[in-house]
Every structure is written in C-alpha cells, then in structure tokens.
DRENDO-1510 file (C-alpha; in Angstrom, 1 decimal, always signed):
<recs>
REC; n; res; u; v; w
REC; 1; UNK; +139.5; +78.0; +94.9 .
REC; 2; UNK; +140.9; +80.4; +92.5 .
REC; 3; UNK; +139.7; +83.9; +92.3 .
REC; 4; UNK; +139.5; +85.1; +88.4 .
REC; 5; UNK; +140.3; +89.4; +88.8 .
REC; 6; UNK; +139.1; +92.0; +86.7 .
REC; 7; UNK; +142.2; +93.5; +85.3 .
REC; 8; UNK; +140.7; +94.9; +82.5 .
REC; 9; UNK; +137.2; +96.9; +82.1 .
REC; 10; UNK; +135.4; +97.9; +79.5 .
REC; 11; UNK; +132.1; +99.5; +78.4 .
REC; 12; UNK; +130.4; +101.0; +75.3 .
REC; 13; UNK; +130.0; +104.5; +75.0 .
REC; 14; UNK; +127.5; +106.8; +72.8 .
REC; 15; UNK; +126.5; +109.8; +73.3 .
REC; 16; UNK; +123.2; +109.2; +74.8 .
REC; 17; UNK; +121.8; +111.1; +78.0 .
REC; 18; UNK; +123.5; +108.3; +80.1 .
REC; 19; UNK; +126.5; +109.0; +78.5 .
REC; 20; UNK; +128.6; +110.6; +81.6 .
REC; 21; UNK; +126.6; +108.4; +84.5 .
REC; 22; UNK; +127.9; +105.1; +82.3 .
REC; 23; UNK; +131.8; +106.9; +82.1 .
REC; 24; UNK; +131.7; +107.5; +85.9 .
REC; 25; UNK; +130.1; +104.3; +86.7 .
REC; 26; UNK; +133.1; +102.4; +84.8 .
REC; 27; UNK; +135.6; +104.8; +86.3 .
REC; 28; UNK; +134.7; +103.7; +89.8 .
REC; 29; UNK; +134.8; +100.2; +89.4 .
REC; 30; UNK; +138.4; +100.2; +87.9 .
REC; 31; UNK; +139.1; +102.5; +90.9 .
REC; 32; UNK; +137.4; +99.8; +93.2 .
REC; 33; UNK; +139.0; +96.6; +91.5 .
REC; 34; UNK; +142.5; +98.6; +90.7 .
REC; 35; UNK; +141.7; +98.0; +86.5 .
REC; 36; UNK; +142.5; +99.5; +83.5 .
REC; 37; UNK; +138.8; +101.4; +82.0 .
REC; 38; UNK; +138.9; +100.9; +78.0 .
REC; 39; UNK; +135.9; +103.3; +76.8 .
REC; 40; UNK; +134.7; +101.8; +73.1 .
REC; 41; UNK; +133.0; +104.3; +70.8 .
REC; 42; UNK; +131.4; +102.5; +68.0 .
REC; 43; UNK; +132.1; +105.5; +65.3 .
REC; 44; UNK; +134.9; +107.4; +63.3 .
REC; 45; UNK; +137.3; +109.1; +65.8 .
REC; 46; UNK; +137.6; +113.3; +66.4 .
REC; 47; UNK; +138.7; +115.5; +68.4 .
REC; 48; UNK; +135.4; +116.8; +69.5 .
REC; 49; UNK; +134.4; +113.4; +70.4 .
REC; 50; UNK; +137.7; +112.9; +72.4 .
REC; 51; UNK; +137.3; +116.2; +74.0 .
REC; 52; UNK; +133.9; +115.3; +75.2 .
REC; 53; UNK; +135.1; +111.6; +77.0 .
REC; 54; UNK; +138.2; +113.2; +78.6 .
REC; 55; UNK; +136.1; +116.0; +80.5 .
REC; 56; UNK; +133.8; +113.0; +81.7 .
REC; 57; UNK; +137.1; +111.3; +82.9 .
REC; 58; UNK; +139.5; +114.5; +84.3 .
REC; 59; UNK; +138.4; +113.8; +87.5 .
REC; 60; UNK; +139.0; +109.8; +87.6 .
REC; 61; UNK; +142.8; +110.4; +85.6 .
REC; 62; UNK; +143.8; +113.0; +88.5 .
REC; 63; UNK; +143.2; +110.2; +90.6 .
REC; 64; UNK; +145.8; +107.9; +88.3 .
REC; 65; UNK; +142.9; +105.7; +86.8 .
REC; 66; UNK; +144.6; +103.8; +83.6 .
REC; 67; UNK; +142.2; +104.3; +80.6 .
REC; 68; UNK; +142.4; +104.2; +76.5 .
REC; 69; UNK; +139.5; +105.2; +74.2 .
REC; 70; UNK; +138.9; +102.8; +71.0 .
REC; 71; UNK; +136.8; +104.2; +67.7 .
REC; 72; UNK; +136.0; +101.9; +65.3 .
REC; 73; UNK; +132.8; +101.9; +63.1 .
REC; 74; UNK; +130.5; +99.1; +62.5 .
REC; 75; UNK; +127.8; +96.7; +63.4 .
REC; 76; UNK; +127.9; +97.7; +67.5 .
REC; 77; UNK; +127.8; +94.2; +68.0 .
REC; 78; UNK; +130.5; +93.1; +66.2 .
REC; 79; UNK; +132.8; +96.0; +67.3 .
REC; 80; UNK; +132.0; +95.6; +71.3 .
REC; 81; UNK; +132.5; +91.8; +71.2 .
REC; 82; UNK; +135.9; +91.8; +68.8 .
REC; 83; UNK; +137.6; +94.6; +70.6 .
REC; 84; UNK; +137.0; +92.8; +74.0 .
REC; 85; UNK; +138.7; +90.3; +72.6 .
REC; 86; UNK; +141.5; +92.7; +71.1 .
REC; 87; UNK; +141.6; +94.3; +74.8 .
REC; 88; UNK; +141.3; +91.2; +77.2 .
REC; 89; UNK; +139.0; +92.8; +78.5 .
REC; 90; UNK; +137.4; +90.8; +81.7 .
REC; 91; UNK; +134.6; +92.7; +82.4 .
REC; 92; UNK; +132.3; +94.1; +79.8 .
REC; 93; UNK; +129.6; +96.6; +81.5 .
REC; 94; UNK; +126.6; +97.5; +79.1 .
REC; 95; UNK; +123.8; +99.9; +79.6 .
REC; 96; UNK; +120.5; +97.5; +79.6 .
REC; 97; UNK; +116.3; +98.5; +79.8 .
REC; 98; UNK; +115.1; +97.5; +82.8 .
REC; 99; UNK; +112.2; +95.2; +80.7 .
REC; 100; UNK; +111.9; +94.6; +76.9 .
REC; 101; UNK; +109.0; +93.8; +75.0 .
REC; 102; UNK; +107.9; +90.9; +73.0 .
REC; 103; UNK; +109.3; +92.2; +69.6 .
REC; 104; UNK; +112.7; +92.9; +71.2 .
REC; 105; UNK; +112.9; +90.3; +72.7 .
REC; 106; UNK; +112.2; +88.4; +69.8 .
REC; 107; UNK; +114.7; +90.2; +67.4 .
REC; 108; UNK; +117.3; +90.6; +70.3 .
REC; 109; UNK; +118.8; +94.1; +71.6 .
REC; 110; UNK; +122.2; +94.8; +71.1 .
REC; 111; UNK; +122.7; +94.3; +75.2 .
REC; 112; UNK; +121.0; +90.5; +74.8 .
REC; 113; UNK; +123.4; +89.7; +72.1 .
REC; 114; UNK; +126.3; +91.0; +73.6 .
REC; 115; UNK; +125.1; +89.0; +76.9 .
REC; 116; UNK; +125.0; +85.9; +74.7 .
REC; 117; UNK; +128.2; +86.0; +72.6 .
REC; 118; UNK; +130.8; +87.5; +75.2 .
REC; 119; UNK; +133.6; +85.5; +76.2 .
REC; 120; UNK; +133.8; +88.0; +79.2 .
REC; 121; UNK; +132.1; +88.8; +82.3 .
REC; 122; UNK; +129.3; +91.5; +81.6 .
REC; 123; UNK; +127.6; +93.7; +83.9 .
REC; 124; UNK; +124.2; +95.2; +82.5 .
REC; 125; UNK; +123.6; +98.0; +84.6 .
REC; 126; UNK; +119.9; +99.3; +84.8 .
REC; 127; UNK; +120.4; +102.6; +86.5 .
REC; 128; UNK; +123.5; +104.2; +86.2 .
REC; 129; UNK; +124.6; +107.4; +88.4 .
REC; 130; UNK; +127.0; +110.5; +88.2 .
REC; 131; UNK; +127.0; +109.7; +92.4 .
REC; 132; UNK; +128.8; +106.8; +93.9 .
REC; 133; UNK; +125.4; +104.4; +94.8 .
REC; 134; UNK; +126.9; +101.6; +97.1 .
REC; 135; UNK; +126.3; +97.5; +95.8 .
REC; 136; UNK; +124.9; +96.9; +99.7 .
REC; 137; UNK; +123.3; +93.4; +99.0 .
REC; 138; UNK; +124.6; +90.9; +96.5 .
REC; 139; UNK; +122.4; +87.8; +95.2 .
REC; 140; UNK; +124.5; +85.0; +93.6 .
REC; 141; UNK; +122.6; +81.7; +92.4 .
REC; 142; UNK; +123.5; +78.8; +94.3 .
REC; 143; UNK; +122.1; +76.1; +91.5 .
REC; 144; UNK; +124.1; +73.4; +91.1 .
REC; 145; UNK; +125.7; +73.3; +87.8 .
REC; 146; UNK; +129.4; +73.2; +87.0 .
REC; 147; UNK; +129.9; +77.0; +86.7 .
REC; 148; UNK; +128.2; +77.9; +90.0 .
REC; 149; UNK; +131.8; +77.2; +92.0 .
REC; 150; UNK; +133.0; +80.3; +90.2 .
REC; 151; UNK; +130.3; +82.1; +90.1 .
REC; 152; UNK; +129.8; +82.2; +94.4 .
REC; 153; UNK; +133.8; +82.7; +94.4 .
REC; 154; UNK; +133.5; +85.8; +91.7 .
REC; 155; UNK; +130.4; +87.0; +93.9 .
REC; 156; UNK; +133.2; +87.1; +97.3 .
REC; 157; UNK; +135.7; +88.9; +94.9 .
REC; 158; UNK; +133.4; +91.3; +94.0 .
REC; 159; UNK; +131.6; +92.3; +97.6 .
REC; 160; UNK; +135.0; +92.6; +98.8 .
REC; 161; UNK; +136.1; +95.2; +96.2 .
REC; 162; UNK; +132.8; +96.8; +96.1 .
REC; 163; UNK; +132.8; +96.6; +99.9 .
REC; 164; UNK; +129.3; +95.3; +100.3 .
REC; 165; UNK; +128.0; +94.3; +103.4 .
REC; 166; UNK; +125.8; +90.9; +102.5 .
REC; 167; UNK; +126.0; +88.0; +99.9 .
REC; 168; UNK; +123.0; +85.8; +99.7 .
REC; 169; UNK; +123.4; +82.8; +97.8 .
REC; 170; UNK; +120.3; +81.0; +96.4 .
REC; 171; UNK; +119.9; +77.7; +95.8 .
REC; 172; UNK; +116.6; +76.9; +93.4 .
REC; 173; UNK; +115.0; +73.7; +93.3 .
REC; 174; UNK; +112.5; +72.8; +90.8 .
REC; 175; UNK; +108.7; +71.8; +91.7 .
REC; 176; UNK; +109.6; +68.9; +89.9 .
REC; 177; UNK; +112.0; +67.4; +92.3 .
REC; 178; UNK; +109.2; +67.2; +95.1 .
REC; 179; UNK; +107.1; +64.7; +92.7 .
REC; 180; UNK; +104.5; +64.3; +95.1 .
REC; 181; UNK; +100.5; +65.0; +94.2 .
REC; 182; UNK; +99.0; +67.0; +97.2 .
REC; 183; UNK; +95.6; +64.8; +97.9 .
REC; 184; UNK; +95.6; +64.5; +101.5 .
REC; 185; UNK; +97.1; +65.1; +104.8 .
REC; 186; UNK; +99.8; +62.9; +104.5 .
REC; 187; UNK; +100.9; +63.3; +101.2 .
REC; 188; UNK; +100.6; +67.0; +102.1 .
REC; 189; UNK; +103.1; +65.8; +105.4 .
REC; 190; UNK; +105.3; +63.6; +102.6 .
REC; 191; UNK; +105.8; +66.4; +100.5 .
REC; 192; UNK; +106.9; +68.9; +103.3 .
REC; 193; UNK; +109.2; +66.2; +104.2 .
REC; 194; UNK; +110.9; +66.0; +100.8 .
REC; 195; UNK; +111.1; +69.5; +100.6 .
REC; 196; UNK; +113.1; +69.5; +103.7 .
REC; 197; UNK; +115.5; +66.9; +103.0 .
REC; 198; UNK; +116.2; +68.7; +99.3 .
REC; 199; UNK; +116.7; +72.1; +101.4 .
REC; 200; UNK; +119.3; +70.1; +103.6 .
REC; 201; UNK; +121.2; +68.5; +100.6 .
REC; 202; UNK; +121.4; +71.8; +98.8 .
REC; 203; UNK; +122.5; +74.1; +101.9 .
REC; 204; UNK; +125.4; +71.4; +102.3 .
REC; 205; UNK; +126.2; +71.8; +99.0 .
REC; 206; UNK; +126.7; +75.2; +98.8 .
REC; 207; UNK; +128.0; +75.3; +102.1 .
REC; 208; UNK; +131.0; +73.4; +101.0 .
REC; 209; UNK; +131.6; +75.9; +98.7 .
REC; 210; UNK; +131.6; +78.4; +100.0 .
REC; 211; UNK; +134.4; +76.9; +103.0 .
REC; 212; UNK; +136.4; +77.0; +99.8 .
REC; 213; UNK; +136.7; +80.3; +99.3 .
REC; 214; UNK; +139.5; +82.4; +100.7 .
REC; 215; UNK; +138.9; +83.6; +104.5 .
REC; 216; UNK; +140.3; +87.1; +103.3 .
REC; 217; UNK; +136.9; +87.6; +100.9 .
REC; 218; UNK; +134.6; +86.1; +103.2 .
REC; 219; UNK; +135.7; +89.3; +105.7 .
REC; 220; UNK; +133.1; +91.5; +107.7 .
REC; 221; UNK; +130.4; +90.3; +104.8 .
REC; 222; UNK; +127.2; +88.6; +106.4 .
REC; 223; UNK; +126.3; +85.4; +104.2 .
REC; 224; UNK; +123.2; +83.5; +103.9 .
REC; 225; UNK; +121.8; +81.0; +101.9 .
REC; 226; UNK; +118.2; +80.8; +100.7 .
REC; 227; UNK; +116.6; +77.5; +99.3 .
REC; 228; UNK; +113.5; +78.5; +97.5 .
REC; 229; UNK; +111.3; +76.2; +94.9 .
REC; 230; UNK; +110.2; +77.1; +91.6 .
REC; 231; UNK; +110.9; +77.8; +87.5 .
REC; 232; UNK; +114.6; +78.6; +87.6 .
REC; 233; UNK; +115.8; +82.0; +86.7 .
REC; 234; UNK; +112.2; +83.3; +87.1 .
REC; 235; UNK; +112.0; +82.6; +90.8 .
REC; 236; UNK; +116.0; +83.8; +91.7 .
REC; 237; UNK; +115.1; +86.9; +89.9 .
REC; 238; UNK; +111.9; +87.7; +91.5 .
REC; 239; UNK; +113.9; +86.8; +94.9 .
REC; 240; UNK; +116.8; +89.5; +93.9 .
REC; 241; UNK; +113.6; +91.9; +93.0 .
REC; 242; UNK; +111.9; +91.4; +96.5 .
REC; 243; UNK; +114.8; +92.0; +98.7 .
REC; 244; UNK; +115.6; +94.8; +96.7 .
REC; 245; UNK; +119.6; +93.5; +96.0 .
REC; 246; UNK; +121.6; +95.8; +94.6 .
REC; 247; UNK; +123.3; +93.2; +91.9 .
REC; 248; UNK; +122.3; +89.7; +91.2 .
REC; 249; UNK; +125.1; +87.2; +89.7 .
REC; 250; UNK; +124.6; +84.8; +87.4 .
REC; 251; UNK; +126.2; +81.5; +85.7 .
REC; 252; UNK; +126.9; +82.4; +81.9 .
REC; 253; UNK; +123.8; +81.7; +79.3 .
REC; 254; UNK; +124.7; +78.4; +76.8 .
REC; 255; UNK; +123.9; +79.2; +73.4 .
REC; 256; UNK; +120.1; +78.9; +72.7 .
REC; 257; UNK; +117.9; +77.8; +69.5 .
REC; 258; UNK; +115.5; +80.0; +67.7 .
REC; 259; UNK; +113.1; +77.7; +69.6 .
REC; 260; UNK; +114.7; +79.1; +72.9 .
REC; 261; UNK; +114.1; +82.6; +72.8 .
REC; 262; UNK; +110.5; +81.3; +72.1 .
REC; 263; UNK; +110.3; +79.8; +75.4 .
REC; 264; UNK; +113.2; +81.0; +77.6 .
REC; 265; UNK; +114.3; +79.4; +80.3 .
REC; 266; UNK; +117.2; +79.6; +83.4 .
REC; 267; UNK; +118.9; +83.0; +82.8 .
REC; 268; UNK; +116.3; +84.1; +79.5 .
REC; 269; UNK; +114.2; +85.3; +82.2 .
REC; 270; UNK; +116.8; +87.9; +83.6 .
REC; 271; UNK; +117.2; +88.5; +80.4 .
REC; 272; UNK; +113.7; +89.9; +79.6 .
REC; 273; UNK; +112.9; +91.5; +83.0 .
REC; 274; UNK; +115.9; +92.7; +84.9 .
REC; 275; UNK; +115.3; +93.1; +88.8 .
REC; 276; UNK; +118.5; +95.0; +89.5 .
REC; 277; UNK; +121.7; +95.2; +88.4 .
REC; 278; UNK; +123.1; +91.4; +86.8 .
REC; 279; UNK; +126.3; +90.5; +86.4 .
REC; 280; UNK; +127.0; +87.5; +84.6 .
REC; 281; UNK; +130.3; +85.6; +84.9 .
REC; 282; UNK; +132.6; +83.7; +82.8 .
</recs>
C-alpha cells in the first residue's frame, strides 16, 4: 500500500489572538513529518508584518525548519486554495470553531469552503497551543468506500510521525442494513444475529487492510477496530467525542448541492460540530 507523505505544509495566517499558537502548531508538524512550513497571509506584504512572523518562527529556523511566507490580497478563499496549488502543498491546516450555527452553516465559513474545494489534505485544528500537546489517540473511519484504503494507511503515516500511541479504526454500519422490525423475542434474537454477522464482515474487511499496510507504521501503536451502528458521520464523530481522540480522520467530502447543506449527511456532520481535531485526506 502506498503511503502519500506530507512534503509540503501550509496554513493561513492573520493576525488574530491565535496567531502565534497556529505558527507553532505548523512549525512542529513540519518538524515531526520533516516538511517544508509555507505561512500564507491573505494581505499586501511589509516589513512590519514580516517582522512579526519571523519572531513567531526564530525558534523553529534555529532548529533548520524550511519555511517561505506568501502575501497576496484577495477573497481568503480564493487566495488559500490557488496558492496551495501554486505551493504543492499536501497538507493545508486551518483554524476551525469548534461548532457553527445555523446561519454559518448555511452561508459556509471560510474553513467549510476551504474543506470542500481543497485538492489537499486539511487539518482543521480546534485548539491550537504555543506548548507541544501530544495526538495520543487517533480515530480513522473504517466505512467502506473507495477512499477509506488511504485514508487508514495516511492514519499509520501520521501516528508514526506524530508518535501516537493508539489508532482506532471505526467501521459504521447503518440501521438500515439490519432491516429487521423489533416485535418479539425472536425477531429481537434475528436482529442480534444480523448485527453480528455485519460486525464480522466489516472487521474482516478492515482487517485486510490494515495487513496491507507497512509493518514499519504499524510499530509500538495499539490498533483496534470498533463496529458501531448508526447515521454515518454523526455516530463516528460522537464516537471520536466520547473517547476523547485527539484527531479524527476522514475520507474527503464529494461536492454537495444547495439541497445538501440543507440536510447534511456522512462528513457534513463533522463539519458542523467538530469533536476534536479532523483531518481530512486526499
């Protein structure tokens, strides 16, 4: 199985009272996958603003980290998304609100549209620190869908360069594919036997994957999968909430209709009410 790296990170920057937790957040994660950090101010370049980015990073460029700062004014949008492209960039991080209401929702914050149109990996990050805070416990969905092969092998890459200590991999399976009406002992014992058999196709699923991925990322992490039943995105994301994970991974959105955002579905519900840190591969 192929292993896509991060060669290439990049984040938005403003100056907003995050502004030096985002900086050292990126900083350490080039440090920790051995990338280059791109910092992209969305704004007319001086030498004040310069100052101000390169005292955030002294202490990450003593320790050789490789790093250009873009300015470009614009729609934020716009100018995040086409320098990625410009840049390569693999890895987009952006600064998200833990849970947005209807109206932004509706209308779309910049982070949600940036999530939506990259052709990168992005990492919205709910809580970022000027302290190193360790990604302990990763949660990777386990659904089966064509991307979800790279998604559990990008979820190995990262815990072994972040150096967490457990992946879970969840595998969600719709109420719907029980189909049985609860009326009675037996149909009670029927469905508890479909449930079973489901749980049993899907761990061998997954399992197979996972044997597919290099023995050198699967290293001193403790794995686990976890079937559980419900509306998919909502139920893997209340999972990642209730274990308290430190970053959830995702498959990549498709593009969505106005209809859509009306009633989300899959990864919209991330999307709306972030349990922890997402990342969402590409």
């Amino acid at each position: 199985m192929a292993i896509k790296p991060f060669h290439t990170v990049g984040i938005g920057v403003t100056f907003s009272p995050n502004l030096e937790a985002n900086i050292c957040e990126a900083s350490r994660l080039c440090a920790q996958f051995n990338a280059k950090l791109v910092l992209i101010h969305v704004g007319e370049e001086s030498e004040e603003k310069d100052k101000a980015f390169k005292e955030i990073l002294n202490p990450f460029i003593k320790d050789d980290l490789s790093y250009s700062i873009i300015f470009k004014s614009g729609d934020p949008v716009e100018v995040i998304l086409s320098i990625s492209k410009q840049e390569q960039i693999d890895l987009l991080i952006v600064g998200a609100l833990k849970k947005e209401n209807f109206f932004k929702y509706y209308t779309g914050s910049i982070a949600r549209k940036i999530t939506r149109q990259a052709t990168c990996s992005v990492l919205l990050l709910l809580d970022p620190s000027v302290t190193h805070t360790p990604y302990k416990h990763i949660v990777v969905n386990g659904l089966e869908d064509p991307k979800t092969k790279q998604t559990i092998s990008s979820a190995f890459y990262v815990a072994k360069h972040l150096k967490s200590e457990k992946i879970t991999i969840v595998e969600e399976i719709s109420q719907q594919e029980v189909a049985v009406t609860i009326e009675d002992d037996k149909s009670l014992r029927q469905s508890n036997l479909v449930k079973e058999r489901l749980m049993l196709i899907e761990d061998s699923r997954v399992k197979k994957i996972i044997n597919e991925v290099p023995a050198t990322y699967k290293e001193e992490i403790s794995i686990k999968t976890q079937p559980i039943f419900g509306k998919r995105g909502y139920s893997i994301g209340h999972y990642a909430q209730v274990v308290r994970a430190d970053l959830l991974l995702m498959n990549a959105p498709i593009k969505i209709s106005f209809w859509q955002r009306l009633f989300p579905h899959d990864i919209e519900y991330i999307l709306t009410e972030l349990p922890t840190n997402v990342l969402i591969i590409r």
